[in-house]
C-alpha positions in Angstrom: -62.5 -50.3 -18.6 -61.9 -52.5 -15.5 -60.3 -51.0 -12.3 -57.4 -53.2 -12.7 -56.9 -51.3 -16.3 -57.3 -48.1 -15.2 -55.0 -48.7 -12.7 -52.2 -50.0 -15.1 -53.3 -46.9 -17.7 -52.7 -44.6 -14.7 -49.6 -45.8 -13.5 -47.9 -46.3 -17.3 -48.8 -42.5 -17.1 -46.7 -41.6 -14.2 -43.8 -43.3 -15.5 -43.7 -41.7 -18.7 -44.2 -38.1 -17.0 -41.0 -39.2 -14.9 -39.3 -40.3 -17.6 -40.0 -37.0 -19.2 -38.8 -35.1 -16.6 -36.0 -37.4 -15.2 -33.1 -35.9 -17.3 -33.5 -32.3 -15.5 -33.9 -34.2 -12.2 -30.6 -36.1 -13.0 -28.3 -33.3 -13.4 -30.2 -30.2 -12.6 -26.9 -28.0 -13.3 -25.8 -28.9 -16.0 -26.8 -26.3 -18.6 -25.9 -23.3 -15.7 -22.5 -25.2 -15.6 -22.1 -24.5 -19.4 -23.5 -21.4 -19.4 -21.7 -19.6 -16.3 -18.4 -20.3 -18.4 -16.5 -17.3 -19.3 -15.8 -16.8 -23.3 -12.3 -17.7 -22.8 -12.9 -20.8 -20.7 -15.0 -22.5 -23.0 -12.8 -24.2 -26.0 -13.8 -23.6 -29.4 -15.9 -26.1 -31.1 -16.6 -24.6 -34.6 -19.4 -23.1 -33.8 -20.3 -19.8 -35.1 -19.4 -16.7 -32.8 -22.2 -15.2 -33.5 -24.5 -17.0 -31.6 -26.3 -13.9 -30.0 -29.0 -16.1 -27.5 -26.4 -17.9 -26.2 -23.3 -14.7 -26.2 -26.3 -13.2 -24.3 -26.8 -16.3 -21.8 -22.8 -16.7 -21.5 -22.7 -13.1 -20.8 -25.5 -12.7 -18.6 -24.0 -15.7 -16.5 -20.4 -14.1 -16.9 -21.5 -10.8 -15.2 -23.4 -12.7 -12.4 -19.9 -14.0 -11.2 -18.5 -11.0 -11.7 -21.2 -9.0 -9.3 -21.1 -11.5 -6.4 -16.5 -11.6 -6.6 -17.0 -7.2 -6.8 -20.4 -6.7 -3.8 -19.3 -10.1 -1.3 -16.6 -8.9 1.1 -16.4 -10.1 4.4 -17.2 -7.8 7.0 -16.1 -8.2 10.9 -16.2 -5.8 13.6 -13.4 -4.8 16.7 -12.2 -2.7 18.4 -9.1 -1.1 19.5 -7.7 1.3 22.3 -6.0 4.5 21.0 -4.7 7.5 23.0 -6.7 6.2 26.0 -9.8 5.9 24.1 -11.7 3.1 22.8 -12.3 2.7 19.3 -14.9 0.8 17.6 -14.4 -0.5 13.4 -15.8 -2.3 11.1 -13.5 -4.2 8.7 -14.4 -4.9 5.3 -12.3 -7.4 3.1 -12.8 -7.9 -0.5 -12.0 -7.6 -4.0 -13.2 -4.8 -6.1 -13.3 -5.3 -10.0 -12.1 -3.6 -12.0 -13.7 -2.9 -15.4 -13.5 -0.9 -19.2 -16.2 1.4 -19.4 -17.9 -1.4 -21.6 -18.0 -3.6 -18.4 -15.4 -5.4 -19.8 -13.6 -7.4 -16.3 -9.6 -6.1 -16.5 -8.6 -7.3 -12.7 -9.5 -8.0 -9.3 -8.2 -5.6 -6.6 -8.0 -7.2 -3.4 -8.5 -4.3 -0.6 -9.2 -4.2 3.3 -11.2 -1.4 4.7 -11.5 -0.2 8.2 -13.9 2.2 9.3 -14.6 4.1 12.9 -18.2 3.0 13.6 -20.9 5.9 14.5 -23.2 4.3 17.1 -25.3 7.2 16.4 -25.6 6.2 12.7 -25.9 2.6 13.6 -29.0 3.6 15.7 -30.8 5.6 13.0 -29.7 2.9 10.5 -31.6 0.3 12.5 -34.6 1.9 13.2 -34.7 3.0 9.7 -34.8 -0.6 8.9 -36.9 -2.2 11.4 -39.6 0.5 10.6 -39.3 -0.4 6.9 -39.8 -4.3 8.2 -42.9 -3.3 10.2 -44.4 -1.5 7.5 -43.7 -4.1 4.9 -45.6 -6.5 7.7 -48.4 -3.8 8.5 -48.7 -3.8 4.5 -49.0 -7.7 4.1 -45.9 -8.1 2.5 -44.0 -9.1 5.8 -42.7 -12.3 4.2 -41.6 -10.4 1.0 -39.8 -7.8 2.8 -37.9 -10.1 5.5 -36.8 -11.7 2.6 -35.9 -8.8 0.6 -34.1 -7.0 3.4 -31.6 -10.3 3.9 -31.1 -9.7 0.8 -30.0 -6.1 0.7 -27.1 -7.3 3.7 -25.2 -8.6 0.6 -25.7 -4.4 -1.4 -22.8 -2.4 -1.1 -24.7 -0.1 0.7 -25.3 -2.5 3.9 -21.6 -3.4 3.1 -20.2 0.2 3.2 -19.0 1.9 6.2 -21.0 2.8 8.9 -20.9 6.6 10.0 -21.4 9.9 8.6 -19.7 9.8 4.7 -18.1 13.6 5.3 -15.3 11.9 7.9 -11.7 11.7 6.0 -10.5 8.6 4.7 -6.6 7.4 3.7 -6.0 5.5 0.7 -2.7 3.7 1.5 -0.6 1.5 0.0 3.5 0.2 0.1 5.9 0.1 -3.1 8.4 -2.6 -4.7 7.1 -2.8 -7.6 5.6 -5.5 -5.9 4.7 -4.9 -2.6 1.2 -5.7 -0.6 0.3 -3.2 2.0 0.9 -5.6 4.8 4.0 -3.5 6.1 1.8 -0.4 6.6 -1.4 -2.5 7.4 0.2 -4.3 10.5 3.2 -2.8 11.3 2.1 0.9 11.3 -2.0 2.1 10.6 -4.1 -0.8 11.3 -6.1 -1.8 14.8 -3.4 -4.3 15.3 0.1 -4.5 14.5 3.4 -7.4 14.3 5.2 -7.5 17.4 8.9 -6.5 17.3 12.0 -6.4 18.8 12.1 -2.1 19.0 16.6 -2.6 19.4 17.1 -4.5 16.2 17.1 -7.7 17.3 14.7 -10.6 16.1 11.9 -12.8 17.5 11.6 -16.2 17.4 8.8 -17.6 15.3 5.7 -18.2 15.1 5.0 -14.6 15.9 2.1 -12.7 17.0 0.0 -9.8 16.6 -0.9 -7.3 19.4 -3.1 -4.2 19.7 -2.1 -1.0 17.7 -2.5 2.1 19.9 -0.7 4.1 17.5 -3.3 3.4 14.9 -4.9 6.5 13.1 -8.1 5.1 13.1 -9.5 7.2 15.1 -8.7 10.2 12.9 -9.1 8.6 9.6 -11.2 5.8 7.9 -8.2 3.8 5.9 -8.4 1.6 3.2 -5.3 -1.0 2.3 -5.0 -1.6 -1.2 -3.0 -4.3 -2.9 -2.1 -3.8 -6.8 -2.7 -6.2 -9.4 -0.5 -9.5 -8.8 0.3 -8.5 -5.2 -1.9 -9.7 -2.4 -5.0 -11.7 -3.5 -5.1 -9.1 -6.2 -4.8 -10.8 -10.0 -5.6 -9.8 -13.5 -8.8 -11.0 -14.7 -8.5 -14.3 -16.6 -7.5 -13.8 -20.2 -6.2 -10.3 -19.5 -2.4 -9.4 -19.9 -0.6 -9.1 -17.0 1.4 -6.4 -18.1 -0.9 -3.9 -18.6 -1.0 -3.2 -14.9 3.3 -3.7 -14.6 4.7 -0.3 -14.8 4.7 3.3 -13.5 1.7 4.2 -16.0 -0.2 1.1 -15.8 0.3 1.1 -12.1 -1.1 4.5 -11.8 -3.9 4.3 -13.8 -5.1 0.5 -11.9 -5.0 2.1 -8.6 -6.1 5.4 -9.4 -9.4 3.5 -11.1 -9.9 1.8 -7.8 -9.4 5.3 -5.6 -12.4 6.2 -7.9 -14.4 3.4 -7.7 -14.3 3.0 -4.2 -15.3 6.5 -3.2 -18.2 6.1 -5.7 -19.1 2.4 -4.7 -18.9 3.8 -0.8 -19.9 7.3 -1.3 -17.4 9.0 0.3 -16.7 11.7 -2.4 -17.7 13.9 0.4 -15.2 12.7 2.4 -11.4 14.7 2.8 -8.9 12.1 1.0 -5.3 11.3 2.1 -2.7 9.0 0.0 0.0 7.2 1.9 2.7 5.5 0.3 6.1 3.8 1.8 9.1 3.5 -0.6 7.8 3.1 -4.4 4.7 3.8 -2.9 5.8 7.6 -2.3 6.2 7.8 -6.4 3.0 6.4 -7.0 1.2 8.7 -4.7 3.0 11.2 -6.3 1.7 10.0 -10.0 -2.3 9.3 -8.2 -1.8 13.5 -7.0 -1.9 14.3 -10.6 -4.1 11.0 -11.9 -7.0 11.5 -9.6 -6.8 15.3 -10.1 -6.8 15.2 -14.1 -8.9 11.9 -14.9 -11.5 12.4 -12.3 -11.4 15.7 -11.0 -10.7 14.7 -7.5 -8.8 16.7 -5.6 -6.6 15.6 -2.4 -6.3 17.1 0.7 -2.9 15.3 1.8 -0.4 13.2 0.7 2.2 10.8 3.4 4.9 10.3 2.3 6.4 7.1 4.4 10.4 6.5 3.6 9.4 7.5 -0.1 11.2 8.1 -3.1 9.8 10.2 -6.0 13.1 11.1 -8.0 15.1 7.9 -9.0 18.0 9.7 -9.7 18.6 10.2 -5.8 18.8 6.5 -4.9 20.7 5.6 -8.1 24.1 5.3 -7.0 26.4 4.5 -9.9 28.5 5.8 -12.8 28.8 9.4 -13.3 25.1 10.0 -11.1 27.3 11.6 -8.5 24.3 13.3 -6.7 23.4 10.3 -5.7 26.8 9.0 -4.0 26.7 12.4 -1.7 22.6 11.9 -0.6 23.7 8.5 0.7 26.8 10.3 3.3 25.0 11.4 6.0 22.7 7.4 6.1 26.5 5.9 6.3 27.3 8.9 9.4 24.1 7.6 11.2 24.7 4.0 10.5 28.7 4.3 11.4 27.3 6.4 14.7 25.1 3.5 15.6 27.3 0.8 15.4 30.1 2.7 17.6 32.5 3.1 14.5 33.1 6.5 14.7 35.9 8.4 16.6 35.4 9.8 20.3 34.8 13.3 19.2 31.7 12.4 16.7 30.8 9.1 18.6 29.8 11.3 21.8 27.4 13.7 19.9 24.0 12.9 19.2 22.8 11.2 15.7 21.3 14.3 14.6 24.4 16.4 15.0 26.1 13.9 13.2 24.0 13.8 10.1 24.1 17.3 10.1 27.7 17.5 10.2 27.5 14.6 7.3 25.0 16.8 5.1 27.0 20.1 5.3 29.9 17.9 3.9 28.0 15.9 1.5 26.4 18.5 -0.1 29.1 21.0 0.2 32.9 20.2 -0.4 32.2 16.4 -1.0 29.9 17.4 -3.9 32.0 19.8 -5.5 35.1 16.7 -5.1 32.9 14.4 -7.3 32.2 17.4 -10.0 35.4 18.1 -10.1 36.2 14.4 -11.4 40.1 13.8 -12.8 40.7 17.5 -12.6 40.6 17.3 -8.3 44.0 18.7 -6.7 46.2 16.2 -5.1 45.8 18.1 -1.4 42.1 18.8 -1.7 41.6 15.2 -2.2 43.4 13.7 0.6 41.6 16.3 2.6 37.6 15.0 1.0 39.3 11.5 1.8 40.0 12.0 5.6 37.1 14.1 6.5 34.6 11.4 4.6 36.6 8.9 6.5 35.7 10.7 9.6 32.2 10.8 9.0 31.3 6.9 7.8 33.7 5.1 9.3 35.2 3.7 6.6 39.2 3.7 6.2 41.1 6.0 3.7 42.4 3.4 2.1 38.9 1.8 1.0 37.6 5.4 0.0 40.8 6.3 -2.2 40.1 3.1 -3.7 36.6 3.4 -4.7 37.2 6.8 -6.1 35.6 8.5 -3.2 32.4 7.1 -4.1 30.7 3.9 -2.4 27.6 2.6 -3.3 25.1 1.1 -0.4 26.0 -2.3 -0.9 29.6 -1.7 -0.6 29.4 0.2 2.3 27.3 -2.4 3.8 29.6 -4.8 3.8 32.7 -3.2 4.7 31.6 -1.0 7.5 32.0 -4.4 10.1 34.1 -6.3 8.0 36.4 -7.3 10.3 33.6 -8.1 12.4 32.6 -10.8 9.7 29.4 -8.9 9.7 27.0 -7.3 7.4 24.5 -4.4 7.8 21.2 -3.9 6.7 20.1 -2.0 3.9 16.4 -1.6 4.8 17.5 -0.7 8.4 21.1 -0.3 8.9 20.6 -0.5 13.2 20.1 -4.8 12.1 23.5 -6.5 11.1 23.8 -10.0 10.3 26.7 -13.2 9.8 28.5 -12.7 6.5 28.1 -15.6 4.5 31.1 -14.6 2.2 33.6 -12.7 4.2 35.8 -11.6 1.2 32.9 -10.7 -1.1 32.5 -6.8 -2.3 29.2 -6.5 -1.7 26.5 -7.2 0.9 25.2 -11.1 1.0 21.7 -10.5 1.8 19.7 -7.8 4.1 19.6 -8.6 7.8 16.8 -6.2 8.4 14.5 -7.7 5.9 15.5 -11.5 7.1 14.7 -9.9 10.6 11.0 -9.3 9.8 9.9 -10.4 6.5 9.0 -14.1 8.3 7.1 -12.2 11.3 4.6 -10.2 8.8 4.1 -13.2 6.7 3.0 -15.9 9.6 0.8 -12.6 11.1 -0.8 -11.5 8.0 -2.0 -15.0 7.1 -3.0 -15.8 10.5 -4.9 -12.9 11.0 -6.5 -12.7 7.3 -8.1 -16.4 7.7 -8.8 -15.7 11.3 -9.6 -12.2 12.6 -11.0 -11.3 9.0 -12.7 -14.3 8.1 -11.5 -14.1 4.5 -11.6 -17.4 2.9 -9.1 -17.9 0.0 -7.2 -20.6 -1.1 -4.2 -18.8 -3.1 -0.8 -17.2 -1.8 -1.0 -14.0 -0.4 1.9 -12.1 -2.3 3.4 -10.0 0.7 7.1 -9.3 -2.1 6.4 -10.9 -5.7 8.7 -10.7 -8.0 6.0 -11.7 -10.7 5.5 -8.1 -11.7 9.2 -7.5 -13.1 9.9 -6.1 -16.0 8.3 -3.2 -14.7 7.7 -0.9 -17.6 9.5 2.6 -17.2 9.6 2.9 -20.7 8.3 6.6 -20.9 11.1 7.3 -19.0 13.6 5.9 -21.8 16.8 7.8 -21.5 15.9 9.6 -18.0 15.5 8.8 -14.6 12.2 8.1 -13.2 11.0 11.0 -11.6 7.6 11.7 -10.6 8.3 15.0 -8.8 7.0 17.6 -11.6 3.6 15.6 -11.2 3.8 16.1 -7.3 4.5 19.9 -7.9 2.0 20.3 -10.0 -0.7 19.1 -8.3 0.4 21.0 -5.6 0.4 24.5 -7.5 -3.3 23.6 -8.8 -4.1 22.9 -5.5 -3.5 25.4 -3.0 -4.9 22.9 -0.5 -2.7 19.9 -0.9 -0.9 19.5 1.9 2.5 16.6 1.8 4.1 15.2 4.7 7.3 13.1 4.7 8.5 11.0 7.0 12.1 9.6 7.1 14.2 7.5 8.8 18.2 7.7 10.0 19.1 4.4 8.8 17.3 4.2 6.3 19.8 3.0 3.1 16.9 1.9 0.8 15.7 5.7 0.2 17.9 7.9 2.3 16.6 11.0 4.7 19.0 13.1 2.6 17.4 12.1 -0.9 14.0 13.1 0.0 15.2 16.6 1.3 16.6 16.9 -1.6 14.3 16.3 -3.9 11.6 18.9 -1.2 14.1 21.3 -1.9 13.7 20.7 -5.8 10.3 20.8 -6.2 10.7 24.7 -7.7 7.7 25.6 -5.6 6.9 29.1 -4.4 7.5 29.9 -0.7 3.5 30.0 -0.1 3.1 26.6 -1.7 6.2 24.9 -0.2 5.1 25.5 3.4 2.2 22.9 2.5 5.5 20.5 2.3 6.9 19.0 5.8 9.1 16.8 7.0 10.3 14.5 9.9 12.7 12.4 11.5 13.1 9.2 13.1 15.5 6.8 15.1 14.6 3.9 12.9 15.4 2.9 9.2 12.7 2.0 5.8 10.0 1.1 8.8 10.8 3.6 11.0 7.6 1.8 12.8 9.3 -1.4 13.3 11.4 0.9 16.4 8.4 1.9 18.8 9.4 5.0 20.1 9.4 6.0 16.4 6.2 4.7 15.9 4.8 6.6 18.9 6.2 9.6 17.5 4.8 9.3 14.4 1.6 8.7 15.3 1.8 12.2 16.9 3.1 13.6 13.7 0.6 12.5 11.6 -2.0 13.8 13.7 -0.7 17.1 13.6 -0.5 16.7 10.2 -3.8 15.9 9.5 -5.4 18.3 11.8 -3.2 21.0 9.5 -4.9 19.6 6.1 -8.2 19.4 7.8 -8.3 23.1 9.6 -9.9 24.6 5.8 -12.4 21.8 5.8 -13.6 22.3 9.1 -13.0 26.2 9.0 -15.6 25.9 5.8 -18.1 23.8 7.6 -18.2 26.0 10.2 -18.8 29.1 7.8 -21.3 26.7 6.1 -23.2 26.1 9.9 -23.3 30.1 10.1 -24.9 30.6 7.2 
């Protein structure tokens, strides 16, 4: 064979070899497109189902997905000045799966996760890990393990919190149904918080965040969690949204998370606090008894932030006339605030109002409302005047509602001829009535006030601070969760006290702290004394139950001074739940 013909066989050769392999070179992707389709996704061509190689393949590339969305959050580091002292945190952002006990992919729970760093543990962690590196080198396998250990920065491990695992952590969480966290995370717990107007008032936009020295970071590692549908938090695709919307659901969702979490971070070690606002103070109520019965994990406190646990004490209408004499001594406060009282009442202090306002609520104003129809003519006009002293409101509009006024009602006539409005969140804000002859309240000044000034921060400071990348809405309020299902409940109010008391009784070491606000009209001071006082505990066990006060309404936080005084409550509180921990470890060092 000439050159020239070897040189043609050679190169007729080469081209066949590329044309061999030029299909895979062409689209290199294209079968780990098909195959990293979910089941759902992929639309069904008549084949068989039972396809096991490529179920198996499907499934294989399903889970993959599924692993990086549940071990890729975004970590960040800061830190922030608190009681004089600097803190240092690491923040972790991401979404946690969770899954059947098949694997089986039910929703993604969006969560963000700050830590106190412990430079001592950083240390150790470090050297740990650099002397692991120079073995690996010393051993020949230097390339291997470099690789390997950039590798491991993606492992929950490297991902979890630095510092010792035994130091307490607070799951916490705000209500709706329908709520993120962002009202606790940057108005009240987290390293930085929305900037407010402390009297009431409101702040132009855009609006910024500044440094939260009334954080409790450095008493407690906290973790923000957002239920399915709020936040970046969503069902998994395929899977029914309404399996996470109601009071069951909810409970169950969350409480799976609390579990997974503490597992995926080992911190069962760790002493664990709840901390609910509004709804979120009946759905720590429910997780007391979840957590305890389903996994066997036992709390040592439980916040209680403006929260209700018994419906029946908010629901102010028909013949529920407990309800109408919890919300008297919120209308004093409010009616003392905005200067509507008479001299005598208007020159005492809030708190001897409201204590005036409870002694009649829950005392002759109470027995009126029982006595219905049947109520003497003079004992009447005497409930009448005396209630009219107390909220500001004029005989003639209490005769007329039948001595009993709901929030909204009361909200809108209190400033009347002001052409005004209060609020219902925080009844210190008022606003313009847009329909002066209406019954009933128009909107809610205090949440016009500072639903736009969380929004702007919490976006800004997710995509910017936290470095989380993701394109949908962040669902601060949805109302995508509605109908909640209460349905167990058919026939009764919700009421998730029995589970509170309960978990209580089981555990002697529970310990519950509530904190309410004056002008607060979404779930009255009153209500939740009431329902403290209803708990049928023993006196040994209801000691573990506290409460406080504060000069602001729903977000008692949103007032500053509160907020400073919280922050002080809250340690005391926590310092009481902790004292049998640390009295144990001590015992434990002794031995």
């Amino acid at each position: 064979m000439t050159h020239h013909a070897k040189f043609l066989s050679l190169l007729l050769a080469a081209i066949t070899l590329l044309a061999v392999a030029a299909p895979s070179l062409a689209k290199p992707n294209q079968d780990d497109v098909e195959e990293s389709k979910p089941k759902s996704a992929v639309k069904d061509s008549g084949d068989k189902k039972d396809d096991s190689a490529d179920d198996a393949t499907k499934e294989g590339a399903k889970k993959g997905d599924e692993k990086k969305a549940d071990d890729a959050p975004v970590v960040t580091h800061g830190t922030v000045t608190i009681d004089g002292k600097e803190v240092a945190y690491t923040a972790t952002a991401g979404k946690m799966v969770i899954k059947t006990d098949d694997g089986t992919p039910k929703a993604s729970v969006f969560y963000i996760a700050y830590t106190k760093d412990d430079p001592k543990a950083e240390a150790a962690a470090k050297n740990e890990k650099k002397s692991e590196q120079e073995k690996g080198d010393i051993e020949g396998e230097g390339e291997e393990g470099e690789g390997e250990e950039s590798a491991d920065d993606d492992e929950p491990d490297d991902d979890a919190p630095a510092g010792p695992n035994k130091r307490p952590i607070t799951f916490a969480f705000n209500g709706g149904p329908g709520s993120s966290s962002v009202w606790l995370h940057l108005g009240m717990l987290g390293p930085q918080r929305v900037k407010l107007d402390s009297d009431a008032g409101t702040l132009p936009p855009p609006h910024e965040l500044i440094p939260n020295e009334y954080s409790l970071l450095d008493v407690t590692d906290i973790v923000f969690i957002d239920p399915v549908s709020t936040g970046f938090s969503r069902p998994a695709k395929g899977e029914d949204r309404k399996q996470f919307h109601g009071y069951d659901e909810d409970i169950r969702s969350v409480g799976q998370f609390i579990h997974d979490y503490t597992s995926k971070y080992g911190r069962w070690a760790s002493p664990k606090f709840l901390l609910g606002e509004s709804y979120g103070g009946i759905r720590a109520a429910g997780l007391s008894g979840e957590l305890q019965d389903r996994y066997h994990m036992y709390l040592n406190g439980v916040v209680l932030v403006s929260g209700v646990v018994d419906f029946q004490t908010l629901m102010a209408y028909g013949n529920n006339d407990v309800a109408y004499a919890l919300f008297v001594p919120g209308y004093a406060a409010t009616a003392w605030y905005h200067k509507a009282l008479g001299d005598d009442l208007q020159k005492q202090s809030v708190e001897e109002v409201v204590a005036a306002a409870e002694k009649f609520a829950s005392g002759p104003y109470l027995r009126a409302l029982m006595a219905g129809d049947s109520l003497e003519k003079d004992r009447r006009e005497e409930i009448v005047a005396r209630m009219a002293e107390l909220t500001g409101l004029s005989e003639d509009y209490i005769e007329a509602s039948n001595l009993r006024v709901p929030m909204a009602r009361f909200g809108k006539e209190l400033l009347r001829k002001q052409g005004k409005i209060i609020g219902r969140f925080d009844s210190r804000y008022s606003g313009l009535a847009l329909d002066e002859v209406d019954s009933t309240t128009d909107y809610d000044p205090s949440a016009s006030a500072v639903f736009g000034a969380f929004t702007s921060a919490l976006n800004d400071y997710l995509r910017g601070t936290l470095k989380v990348e993701e394109d949908r809405v962040y669902e601060i309020l949805t109302g995508n969760v509605h109908p909640w299902d209460y349905s167990e409940f058919t026939n009764r109010f919700v009421d998730a006290s029995g589970t509170l008391r309960d978990a209580m009784i089981q555990n002697p070491y529970l310990k519950v702290f509530a904190a309410c606000g004056y002008y607060d009209l979404a779930t009255p001071a009153f209500a939740m004394k009431y329902t403290r006082d209803h708990l049928n505990l023993v006196p040994e066990v209801r000691k573990n139950f506290t409460t406080d006060y504060y000069h602001g309404g729903h977000m008692m936080y949103a007032h500053e001074p509160s907020l400073a005084k919280l922050r002080k409550d809250l340690v005391k509180f926590y310092d009481s739940a902790l004292s049998p921990v640390d009295q144990e470890m001590d015992e434990a060092d002794q031995r």
